[in-house]
N, CA and C atoms as a LAMMPS dump frame, in Angstrom:
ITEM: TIMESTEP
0
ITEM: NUMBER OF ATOMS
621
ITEM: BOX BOUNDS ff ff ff
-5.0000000000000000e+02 5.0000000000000000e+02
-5.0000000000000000e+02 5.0000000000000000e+02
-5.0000000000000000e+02 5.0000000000000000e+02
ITEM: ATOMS id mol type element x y z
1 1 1 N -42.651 226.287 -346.005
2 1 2 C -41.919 226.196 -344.738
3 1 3 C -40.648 225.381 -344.903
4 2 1 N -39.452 225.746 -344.294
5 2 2 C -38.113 225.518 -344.165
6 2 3 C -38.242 223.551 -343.282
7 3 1 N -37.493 223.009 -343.701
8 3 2 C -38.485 221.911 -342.966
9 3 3 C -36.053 221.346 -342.194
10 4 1 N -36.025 221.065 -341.137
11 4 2 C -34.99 220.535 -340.35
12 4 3 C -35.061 219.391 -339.685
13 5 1 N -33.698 218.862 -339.246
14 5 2 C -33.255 217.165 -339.173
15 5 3 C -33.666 217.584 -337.413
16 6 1 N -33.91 216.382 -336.752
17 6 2 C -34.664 216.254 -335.398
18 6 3 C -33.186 215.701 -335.1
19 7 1 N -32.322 216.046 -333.847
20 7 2 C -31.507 214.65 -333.416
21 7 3 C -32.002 214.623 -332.276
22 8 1 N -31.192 213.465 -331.172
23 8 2 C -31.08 212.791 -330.343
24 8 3 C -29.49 213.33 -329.539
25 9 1 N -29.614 213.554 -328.335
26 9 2 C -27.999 213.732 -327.373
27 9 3 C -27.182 212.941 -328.334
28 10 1 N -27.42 211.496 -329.371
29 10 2 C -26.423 210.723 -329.229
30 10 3 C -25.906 211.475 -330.799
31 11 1 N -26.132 212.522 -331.548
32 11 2 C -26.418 212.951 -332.284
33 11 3 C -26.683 212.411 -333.754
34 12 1 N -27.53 211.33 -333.392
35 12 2 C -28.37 210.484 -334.499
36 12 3 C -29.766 210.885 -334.792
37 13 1 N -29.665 211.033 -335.848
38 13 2 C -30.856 211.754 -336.63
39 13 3 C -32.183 210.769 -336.034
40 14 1 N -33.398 211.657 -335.578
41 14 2 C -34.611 210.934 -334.639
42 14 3 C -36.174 211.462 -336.227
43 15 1 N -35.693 212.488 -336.588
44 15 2 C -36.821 212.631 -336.997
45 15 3 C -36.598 214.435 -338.006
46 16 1 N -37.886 215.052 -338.351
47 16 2 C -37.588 216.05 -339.096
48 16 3 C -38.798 216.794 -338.409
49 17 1 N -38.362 218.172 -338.444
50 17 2 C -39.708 219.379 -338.063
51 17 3 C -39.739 220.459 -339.412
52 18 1 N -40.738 220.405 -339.536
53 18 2 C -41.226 221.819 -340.035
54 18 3 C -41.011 223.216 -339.297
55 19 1 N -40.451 224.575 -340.038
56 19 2 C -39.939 225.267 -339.47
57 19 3 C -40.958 226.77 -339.792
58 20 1 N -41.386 227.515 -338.947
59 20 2 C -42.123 228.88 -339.69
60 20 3 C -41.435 229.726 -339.71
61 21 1 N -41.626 230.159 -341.725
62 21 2 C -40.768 231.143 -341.729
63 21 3 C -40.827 232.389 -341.186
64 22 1 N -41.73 232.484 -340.616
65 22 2 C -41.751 233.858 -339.715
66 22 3 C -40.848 234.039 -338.965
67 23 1 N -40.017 233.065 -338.401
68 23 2 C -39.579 232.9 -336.798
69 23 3 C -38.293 232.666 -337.579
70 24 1 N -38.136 231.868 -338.921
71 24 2 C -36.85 231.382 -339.123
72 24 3 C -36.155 231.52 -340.625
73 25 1 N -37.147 232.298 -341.361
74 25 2 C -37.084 232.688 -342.459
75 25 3 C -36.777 233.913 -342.854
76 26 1 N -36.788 235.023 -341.89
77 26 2 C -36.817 236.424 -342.475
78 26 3 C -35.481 236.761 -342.836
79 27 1 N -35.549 237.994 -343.255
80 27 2 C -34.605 238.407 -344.566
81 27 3 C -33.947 239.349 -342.745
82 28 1 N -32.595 239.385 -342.425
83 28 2 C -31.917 239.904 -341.584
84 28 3 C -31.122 241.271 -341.408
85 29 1 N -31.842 241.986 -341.032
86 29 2 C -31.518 243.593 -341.106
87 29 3 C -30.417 243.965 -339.302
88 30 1 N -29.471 244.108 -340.622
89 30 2 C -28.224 244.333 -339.187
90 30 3 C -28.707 245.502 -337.819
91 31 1 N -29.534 246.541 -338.751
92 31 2 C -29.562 247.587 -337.654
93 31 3 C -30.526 247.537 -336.787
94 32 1 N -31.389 246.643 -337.284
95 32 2 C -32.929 246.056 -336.191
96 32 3 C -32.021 245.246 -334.912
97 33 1 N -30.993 244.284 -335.265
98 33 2 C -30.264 243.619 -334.31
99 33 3 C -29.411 244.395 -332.922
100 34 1 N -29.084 245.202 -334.054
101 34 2 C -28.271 246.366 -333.289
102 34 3 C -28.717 247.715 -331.875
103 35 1 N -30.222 247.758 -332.636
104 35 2 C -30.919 248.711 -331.735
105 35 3 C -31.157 247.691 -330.477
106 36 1 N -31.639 246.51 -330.349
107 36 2 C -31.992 245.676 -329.981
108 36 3 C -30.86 245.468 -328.439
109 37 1 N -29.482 244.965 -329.48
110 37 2 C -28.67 244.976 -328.218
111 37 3 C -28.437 246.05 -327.533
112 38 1 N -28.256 246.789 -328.644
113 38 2 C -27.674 248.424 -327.572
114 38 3 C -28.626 248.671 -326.791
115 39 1 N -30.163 248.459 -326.528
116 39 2 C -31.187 248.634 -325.587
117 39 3 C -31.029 247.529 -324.828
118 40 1 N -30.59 246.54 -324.68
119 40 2 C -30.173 245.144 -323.899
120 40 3 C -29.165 245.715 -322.738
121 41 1 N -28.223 245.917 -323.575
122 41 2 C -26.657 246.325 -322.509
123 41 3 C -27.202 247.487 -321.97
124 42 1 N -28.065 248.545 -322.721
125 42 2 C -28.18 250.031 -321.429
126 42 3 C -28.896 249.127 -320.459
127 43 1 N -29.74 248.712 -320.396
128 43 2 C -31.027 247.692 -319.582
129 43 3 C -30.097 247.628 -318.5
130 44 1 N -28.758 246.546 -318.609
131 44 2 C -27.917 245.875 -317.58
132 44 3 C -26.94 246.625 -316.832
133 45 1 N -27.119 248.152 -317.613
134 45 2 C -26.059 248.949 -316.973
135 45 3 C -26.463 249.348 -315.511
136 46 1 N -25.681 249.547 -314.332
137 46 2 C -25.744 249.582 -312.808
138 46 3 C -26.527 251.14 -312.472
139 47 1 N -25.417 251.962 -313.371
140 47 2 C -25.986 253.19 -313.296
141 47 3 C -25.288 254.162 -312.174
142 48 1 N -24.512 253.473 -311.277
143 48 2 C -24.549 253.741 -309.375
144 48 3 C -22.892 254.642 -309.643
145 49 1 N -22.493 254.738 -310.663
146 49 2 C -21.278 255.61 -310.475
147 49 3 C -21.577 256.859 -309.971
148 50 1 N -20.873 258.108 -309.18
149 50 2 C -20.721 258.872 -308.497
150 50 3 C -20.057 259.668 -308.318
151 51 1 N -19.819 260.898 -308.036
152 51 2 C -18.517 261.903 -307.934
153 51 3 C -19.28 262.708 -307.29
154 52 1 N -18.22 263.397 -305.701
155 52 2 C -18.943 264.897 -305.369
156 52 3 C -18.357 266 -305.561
157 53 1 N -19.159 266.967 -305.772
158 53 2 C -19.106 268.204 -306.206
159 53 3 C -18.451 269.296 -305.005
160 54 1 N -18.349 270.184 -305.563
161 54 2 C -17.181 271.12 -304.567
162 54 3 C -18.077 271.29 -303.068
163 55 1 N -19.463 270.847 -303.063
164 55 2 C -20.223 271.522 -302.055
165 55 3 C -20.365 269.961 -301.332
166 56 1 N -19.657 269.071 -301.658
167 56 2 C -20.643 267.874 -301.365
168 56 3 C -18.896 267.159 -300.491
169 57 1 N -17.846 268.045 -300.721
170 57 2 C -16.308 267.432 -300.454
171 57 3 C -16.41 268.008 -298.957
172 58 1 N -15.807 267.253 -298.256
173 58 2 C -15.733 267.46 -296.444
174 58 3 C -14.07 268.534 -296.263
175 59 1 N -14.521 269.856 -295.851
176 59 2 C -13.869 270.266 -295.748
177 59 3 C -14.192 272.023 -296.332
178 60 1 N -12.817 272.917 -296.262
179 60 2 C -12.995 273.642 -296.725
180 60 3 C -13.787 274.908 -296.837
181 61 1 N -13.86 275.262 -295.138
182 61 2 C -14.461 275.851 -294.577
183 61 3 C -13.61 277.643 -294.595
184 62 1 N -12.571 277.275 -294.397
185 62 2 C -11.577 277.867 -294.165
186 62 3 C -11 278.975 -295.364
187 63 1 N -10.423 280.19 -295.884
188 63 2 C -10.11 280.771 -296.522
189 63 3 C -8.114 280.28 -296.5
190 64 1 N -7.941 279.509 -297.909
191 64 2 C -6.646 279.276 -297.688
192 64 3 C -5.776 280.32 -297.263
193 65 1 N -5.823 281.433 -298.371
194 65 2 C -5.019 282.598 -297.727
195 65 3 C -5.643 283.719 -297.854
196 66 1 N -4.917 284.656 -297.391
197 66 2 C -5.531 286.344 -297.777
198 66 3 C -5.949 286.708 -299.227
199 67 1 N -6.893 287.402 -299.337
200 67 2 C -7.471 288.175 -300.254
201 67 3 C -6.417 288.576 -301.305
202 68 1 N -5.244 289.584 -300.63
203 68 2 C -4.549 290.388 -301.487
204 68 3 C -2.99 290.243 -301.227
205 69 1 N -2.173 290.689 -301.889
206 69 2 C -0.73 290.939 -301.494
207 69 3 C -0.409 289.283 -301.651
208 70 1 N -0.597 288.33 -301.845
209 70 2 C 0.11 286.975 -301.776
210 70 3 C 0.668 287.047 -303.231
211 71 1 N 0.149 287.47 -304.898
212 71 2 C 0.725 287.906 -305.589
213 71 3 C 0.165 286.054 -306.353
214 72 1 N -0.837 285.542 -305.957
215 72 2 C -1.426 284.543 -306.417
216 72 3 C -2.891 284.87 -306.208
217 73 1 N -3.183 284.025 -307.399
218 73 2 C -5.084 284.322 -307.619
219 73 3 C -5.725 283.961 -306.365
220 74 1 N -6.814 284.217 -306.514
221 74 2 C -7.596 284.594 -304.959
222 74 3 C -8.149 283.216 -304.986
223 75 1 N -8.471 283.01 -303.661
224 75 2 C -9.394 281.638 -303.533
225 75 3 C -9.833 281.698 -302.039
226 76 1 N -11.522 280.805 -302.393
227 76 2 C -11.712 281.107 -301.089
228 76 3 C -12.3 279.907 -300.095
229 77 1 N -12.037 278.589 -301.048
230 77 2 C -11.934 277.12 -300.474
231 77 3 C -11.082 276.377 -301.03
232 78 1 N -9.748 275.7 -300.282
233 78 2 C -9.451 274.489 -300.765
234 78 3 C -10.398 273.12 -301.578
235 79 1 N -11.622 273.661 -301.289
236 79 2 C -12.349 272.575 -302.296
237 79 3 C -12.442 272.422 -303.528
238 80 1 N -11.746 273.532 -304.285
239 80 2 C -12.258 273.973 -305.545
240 80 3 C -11.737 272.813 -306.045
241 81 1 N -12.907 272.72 -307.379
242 81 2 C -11.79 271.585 -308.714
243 81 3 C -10.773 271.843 -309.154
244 82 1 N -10.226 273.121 -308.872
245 82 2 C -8.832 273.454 -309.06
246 82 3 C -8.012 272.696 -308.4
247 83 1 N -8.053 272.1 -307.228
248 83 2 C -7.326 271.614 -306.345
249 83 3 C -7.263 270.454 -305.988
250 84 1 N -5.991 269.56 -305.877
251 84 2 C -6.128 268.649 -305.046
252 84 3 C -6.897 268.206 -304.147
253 85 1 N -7.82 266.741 -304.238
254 85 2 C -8.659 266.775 -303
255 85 3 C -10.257 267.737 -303.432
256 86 1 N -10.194 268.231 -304.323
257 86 2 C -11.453 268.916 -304.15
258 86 3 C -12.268 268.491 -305.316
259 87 1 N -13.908 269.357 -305.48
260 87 2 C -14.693 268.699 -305.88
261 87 3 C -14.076 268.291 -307.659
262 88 1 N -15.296 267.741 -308.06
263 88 2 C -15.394 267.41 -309.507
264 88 3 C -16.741 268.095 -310.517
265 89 1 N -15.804 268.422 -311.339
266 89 2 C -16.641 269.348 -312.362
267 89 3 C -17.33 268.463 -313.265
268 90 1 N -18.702 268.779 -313.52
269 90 2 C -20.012 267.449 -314.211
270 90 3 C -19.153 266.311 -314.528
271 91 1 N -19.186 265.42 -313.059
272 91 2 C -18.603 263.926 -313.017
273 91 3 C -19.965 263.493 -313.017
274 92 1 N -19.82 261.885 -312.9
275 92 2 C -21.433 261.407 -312.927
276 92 3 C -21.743 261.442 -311.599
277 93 1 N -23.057 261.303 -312.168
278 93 2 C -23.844 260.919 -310.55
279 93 3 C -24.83 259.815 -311.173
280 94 1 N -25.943 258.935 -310.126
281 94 2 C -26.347 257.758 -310.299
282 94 3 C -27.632 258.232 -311.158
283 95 1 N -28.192 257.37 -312.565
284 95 2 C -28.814 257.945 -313.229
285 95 3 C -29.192 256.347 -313.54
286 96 1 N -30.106 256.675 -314.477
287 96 2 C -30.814 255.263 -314.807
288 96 3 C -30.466 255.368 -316.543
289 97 1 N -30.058 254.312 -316.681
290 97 2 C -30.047 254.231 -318.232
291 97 3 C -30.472 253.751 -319.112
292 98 1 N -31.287 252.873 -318.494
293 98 2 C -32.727 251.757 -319.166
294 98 3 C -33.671 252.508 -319.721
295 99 1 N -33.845 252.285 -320.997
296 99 2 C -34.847 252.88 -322.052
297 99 3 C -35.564 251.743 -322.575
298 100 1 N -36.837 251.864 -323.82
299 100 2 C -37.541 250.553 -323.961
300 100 3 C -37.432 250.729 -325.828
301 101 1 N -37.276 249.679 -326.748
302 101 2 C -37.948 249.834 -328.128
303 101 3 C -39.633 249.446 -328.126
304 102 1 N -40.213 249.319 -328.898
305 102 2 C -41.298 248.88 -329.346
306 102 3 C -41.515 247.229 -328.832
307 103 1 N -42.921 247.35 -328.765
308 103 2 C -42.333 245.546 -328.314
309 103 3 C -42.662 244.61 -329.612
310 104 1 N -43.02 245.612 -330.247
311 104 2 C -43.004 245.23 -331.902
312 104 3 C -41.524 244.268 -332.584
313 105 1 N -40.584 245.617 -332.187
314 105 2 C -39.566 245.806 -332.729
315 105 3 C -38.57 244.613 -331.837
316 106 1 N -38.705 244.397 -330.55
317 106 2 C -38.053 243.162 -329.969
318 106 3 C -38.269 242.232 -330.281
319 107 1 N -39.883 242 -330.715
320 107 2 C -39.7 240.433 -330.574
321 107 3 C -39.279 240.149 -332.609
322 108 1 N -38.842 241.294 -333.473
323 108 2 C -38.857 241.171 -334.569
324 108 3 C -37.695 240.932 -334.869
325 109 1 N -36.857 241.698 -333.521
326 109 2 C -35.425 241.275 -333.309
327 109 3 C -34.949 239.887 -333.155
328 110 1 N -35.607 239.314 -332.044
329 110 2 C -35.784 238.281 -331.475
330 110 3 C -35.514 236.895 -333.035
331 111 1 N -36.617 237.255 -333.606
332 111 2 C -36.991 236.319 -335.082
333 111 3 C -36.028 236.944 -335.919
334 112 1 N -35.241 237.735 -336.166
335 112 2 C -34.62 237.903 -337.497
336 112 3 C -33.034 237.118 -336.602
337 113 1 N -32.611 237.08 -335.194
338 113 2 C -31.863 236.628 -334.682
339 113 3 C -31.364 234.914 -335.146
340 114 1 N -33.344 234.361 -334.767
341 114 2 C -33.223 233.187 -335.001
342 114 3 C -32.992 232.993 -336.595
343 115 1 N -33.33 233.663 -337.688
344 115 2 C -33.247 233.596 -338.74
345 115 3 C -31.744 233.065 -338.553
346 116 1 N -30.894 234.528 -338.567
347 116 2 C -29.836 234.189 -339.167
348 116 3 C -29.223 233.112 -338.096
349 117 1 N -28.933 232.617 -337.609
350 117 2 C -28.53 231.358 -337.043
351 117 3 C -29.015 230.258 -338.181
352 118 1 N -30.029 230.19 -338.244
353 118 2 C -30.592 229.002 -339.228
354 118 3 C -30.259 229.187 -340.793
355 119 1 N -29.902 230.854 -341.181
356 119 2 C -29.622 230.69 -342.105
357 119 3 C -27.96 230.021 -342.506
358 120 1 N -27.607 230.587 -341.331
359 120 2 C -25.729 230.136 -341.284
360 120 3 C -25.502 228.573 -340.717
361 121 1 N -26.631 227.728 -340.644
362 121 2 C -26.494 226.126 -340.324
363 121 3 C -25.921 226.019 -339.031
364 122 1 N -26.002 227.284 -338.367
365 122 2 C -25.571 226.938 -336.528
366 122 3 C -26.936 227.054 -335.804
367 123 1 N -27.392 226.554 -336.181
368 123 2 C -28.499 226.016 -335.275
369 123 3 C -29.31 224.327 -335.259
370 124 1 N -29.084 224.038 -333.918
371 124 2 C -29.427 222.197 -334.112
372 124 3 C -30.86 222.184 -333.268
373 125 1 N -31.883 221.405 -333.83
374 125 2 C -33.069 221.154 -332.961
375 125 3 C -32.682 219.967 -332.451
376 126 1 N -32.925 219.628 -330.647
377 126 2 C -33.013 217.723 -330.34
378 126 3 C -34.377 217.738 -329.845
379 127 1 N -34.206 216.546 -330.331
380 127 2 C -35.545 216.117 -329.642
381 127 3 C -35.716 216.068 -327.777
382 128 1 N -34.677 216.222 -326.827
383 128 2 C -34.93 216.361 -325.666
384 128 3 C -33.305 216.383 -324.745
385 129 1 N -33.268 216.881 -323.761
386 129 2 C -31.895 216.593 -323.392
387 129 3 C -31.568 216.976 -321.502
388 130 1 N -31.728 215.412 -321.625
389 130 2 C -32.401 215.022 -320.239
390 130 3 C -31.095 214.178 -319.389
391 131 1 N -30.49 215.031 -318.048
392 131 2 C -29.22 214.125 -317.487
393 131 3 C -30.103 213.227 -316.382
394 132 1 N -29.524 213.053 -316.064
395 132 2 C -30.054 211.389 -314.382
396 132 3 C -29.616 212.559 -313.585
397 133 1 N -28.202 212.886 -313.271
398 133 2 C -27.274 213.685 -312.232
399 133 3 C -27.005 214.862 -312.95
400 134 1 N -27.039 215.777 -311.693
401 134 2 C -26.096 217.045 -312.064
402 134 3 C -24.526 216.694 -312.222
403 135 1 N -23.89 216.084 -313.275
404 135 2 C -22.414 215.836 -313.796
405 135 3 C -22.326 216.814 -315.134
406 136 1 N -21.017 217.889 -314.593
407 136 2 C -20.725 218.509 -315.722
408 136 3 C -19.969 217.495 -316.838
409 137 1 N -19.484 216.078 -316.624
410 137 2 C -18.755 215.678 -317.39
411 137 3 C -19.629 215.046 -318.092
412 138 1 N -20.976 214.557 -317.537
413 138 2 C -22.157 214.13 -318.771
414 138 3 C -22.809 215.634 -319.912
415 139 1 N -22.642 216.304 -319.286
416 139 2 C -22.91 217.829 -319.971
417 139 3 C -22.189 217.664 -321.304
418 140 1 N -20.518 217.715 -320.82
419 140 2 C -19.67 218.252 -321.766
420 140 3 C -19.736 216.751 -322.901
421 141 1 N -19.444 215.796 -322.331
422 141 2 C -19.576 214.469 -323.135
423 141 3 C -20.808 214.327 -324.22
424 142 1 N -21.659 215.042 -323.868
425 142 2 C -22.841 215.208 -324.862
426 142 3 C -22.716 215.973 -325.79
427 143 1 N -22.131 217.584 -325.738
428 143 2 C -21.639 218.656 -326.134
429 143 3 C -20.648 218.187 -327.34
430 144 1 N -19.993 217.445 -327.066
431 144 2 C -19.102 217.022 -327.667
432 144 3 C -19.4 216.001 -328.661
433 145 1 N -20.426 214.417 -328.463
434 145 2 C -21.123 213.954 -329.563
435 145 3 C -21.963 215.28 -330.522
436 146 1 N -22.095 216.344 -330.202
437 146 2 C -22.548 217.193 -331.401
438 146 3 C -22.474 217.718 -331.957
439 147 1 N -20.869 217.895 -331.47
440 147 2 C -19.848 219.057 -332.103
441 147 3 C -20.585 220.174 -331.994
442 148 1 N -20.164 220.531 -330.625
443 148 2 C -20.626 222.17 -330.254
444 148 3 C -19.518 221.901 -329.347
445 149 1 N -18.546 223.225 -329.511
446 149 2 C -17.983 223.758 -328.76
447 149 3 C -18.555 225.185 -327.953
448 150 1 N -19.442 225.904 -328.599
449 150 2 C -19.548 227.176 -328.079
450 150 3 C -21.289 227.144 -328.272
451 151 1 N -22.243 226.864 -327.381
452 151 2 C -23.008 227.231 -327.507
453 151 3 C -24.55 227.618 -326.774
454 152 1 N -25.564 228.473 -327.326
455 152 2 C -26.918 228.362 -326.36
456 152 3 C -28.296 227.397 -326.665
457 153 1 N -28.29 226.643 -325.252
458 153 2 C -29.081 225.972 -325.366
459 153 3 C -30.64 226.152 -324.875
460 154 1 N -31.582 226.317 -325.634
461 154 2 C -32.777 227.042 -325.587
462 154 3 C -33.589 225.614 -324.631
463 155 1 N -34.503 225.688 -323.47
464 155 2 C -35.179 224.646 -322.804
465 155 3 C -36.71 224.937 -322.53
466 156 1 N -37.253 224.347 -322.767
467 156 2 C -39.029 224.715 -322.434
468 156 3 C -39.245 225.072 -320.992
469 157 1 N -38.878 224.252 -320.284
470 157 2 C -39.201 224.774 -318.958
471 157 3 C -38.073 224.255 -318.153
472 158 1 N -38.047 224.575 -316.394
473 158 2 C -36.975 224.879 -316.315
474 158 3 C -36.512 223.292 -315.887
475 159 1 N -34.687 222.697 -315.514
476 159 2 C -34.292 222.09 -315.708
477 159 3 C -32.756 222.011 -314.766
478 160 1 N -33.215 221.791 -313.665
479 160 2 C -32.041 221.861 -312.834
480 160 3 C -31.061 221.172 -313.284
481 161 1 N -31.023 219.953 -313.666
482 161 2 C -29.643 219.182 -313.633
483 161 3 C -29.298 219.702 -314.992
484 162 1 N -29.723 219.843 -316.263
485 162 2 C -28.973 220.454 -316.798
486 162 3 C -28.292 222.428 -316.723
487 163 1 N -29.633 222.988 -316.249
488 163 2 C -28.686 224.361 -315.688
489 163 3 C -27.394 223.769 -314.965
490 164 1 N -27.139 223.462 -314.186
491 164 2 C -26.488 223.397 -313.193
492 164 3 C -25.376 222.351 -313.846
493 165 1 N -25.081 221.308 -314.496
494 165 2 C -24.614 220.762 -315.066
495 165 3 C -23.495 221.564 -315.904
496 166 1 N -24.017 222.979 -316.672
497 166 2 C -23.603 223.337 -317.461
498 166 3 C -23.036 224.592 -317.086
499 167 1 N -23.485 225.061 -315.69
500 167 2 C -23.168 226.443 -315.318
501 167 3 C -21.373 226.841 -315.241
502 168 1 N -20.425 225.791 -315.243
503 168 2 C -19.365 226.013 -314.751
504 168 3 C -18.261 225.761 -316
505 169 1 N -19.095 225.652 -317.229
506 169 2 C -18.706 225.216 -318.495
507 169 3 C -18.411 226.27 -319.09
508 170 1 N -17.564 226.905 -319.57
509 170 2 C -16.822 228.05 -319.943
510 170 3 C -18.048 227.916 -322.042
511 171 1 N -18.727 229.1 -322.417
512 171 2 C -18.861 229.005 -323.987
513 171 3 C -20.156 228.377 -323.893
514 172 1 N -20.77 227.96 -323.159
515 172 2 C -22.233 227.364 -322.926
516 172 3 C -23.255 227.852 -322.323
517 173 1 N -24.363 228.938 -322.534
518 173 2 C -25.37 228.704 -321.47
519 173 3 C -27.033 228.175 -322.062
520 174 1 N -27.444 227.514 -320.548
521 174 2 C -28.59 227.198 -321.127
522 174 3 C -29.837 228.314 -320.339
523 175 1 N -31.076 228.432 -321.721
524 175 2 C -32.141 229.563 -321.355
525 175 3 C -33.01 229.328 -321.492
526 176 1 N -34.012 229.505 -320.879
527 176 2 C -35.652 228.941 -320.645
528 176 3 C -36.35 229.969 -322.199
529 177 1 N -37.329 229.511 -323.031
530 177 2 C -37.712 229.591 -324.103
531 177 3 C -38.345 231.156 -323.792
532 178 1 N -39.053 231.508 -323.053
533 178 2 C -40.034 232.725 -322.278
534 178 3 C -38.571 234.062 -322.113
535 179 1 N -37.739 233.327 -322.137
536 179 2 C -36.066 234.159 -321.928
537 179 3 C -35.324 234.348 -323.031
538 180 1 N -36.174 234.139 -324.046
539 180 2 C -35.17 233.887 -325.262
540 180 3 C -34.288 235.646 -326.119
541 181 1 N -33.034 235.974 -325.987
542 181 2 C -33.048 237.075 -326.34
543 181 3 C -32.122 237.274 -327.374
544 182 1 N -32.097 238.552 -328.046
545 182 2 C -31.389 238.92 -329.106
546 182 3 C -29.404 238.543 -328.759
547 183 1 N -29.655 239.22 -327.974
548 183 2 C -27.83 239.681 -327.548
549 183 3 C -27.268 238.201 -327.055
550 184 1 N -27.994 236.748 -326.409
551 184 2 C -27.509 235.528 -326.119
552 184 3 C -27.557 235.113 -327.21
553 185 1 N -28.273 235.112 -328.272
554 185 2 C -28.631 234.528 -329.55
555 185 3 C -27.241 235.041 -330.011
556 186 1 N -26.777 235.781 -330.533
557 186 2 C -25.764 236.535 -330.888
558 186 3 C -24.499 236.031 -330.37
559 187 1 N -24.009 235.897 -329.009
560 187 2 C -22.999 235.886 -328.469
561 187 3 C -22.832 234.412 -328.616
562 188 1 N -23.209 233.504 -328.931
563 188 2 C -23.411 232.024 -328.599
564 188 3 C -23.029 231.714 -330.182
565 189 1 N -22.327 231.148 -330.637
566 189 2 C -21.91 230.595 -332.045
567 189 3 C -23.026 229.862 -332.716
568 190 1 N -23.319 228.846 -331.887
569 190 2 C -24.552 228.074 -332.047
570 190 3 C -25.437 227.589 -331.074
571 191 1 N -26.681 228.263 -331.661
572 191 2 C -28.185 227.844 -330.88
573 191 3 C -28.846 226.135 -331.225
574 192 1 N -28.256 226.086 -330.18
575 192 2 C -29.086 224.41 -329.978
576 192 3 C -30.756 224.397 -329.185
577 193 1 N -31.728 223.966 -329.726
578 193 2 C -33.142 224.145 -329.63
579 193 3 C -33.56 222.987 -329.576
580 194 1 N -34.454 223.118 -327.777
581 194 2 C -35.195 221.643 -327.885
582 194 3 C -36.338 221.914 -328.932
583 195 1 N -36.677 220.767 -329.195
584 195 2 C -38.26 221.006 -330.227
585 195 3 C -39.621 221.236 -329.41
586 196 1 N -39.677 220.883 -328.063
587 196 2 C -40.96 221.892 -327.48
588 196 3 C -41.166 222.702 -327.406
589 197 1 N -39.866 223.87 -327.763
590 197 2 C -39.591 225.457 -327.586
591 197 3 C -40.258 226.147 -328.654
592 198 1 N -40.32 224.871 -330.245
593 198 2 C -40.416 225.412 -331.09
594 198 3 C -42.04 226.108 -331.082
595 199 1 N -43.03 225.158 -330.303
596 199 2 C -44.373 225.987 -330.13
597 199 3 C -44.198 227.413 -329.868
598 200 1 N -43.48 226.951 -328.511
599 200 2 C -43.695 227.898 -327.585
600 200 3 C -43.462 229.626 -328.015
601 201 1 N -42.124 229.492 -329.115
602 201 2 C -41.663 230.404 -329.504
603 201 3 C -42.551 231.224 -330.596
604 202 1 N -43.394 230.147 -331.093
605 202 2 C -44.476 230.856 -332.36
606 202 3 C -45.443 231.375 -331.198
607 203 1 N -45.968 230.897 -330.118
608 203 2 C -47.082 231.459 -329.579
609 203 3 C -46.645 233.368 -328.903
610 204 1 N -45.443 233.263 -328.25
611 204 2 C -44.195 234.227 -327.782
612 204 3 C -44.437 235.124 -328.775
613 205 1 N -43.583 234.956 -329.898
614 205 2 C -43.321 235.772 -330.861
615 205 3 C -44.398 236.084 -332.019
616 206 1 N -45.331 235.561 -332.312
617 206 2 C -45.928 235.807 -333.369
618 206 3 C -47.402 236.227 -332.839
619 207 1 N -47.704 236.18 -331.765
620 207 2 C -49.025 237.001 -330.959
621 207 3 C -49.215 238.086 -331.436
């Protein structure tokens, strides 16, 4: 087992954890990551876009002109997609786009995620990280003893003054351990991890 430095907010070394390589060791396969997000973002897509069709446009009851002798092609609604104002030819309509992988395959995502973070040294365990007040300027002042500019902070359970502390902080979010996902893991430069998560995440992921 991979064994890592414990700090403290003040970012003074508190202690060391043992790490399982299951969760933090595996060998990192780009396209496992990949299926992963691309099933993430369809998940979040709305879906609710819309267009109506020549039968569905208000109007167009009417025969623009005569049949014959006008010495122009025939028509027999201003609705057509030919026309200004009229319908739309296979535009969307509201559809669902949420599909599922394996739940094999997520939470394998999940662990080869945390891998590579740990393999690239952007990832910090503290031992706890606890404000008095909701002050974003105690947030960022902490952020800053640890040299993190950009990053996600993983929490065991939930934690108002720091959510909220941190919500208005541009490059930061913090996520309850039970929430932990591929595509935040990813987008976040560096994963900062309390060490109670670290159970939590073997019981999560390795079931």
């Amino acid at each position: 087992m991979a064994v890592t430095e414990v700090y403290n907010t003040d970012n003074k070394k508190v202690g060391e954890v043992e790490l399982n390589d299951a969760l933090f060791g595996l060998e990192v396969k780009k396209h496992i990551l990949h299926d992963v997000v691309k099933m993430q973002l369809a998940n979040r897509r709305a879906g609710t876009a819309c267009t109506k069709t020549r039968t569905e446009v208000r109007g167009g009851g009417k025969k623009p002109f005569r049949q014959k002798g006008t010495g122009r092609a025939r028509q027999g609604t201003n609705r057509s997609p030919l026309n200004r104002g009229g319908g739309v030819v296979f535009g969307p309509k509201p559809r669902d786009y949420s599909y599922k992988l394996p739940k094999k395959v997520r939470k394998l995502g999940v662990r080869m995620a945390l891998s590579a973070r740990f393999s690239e040294k952007n990832m910090l365990v503290l031992e706890g990280f606890d404000l008095a007040d909701i002050k974003t300027k105690q947030f960022v002042g902490v952020m800053k003893k640890l040299n993190i500019d950009n990053g996600l902070i993983v929490i065991p359970e939930k934690n108002d003054n720091l959510e909220k502390s941190s919500r208005n902080v541009q490059g930061y979010k913090v996520i309850q351990a039970d929430g932990l996902n591929v595509y935040d893991i990813l987008l976040h430069r560096n994963l900062v991890m309390l060490q109670p998560c670290l159970d939590q995440l073997e019981k999560r992921l390795l079931a």
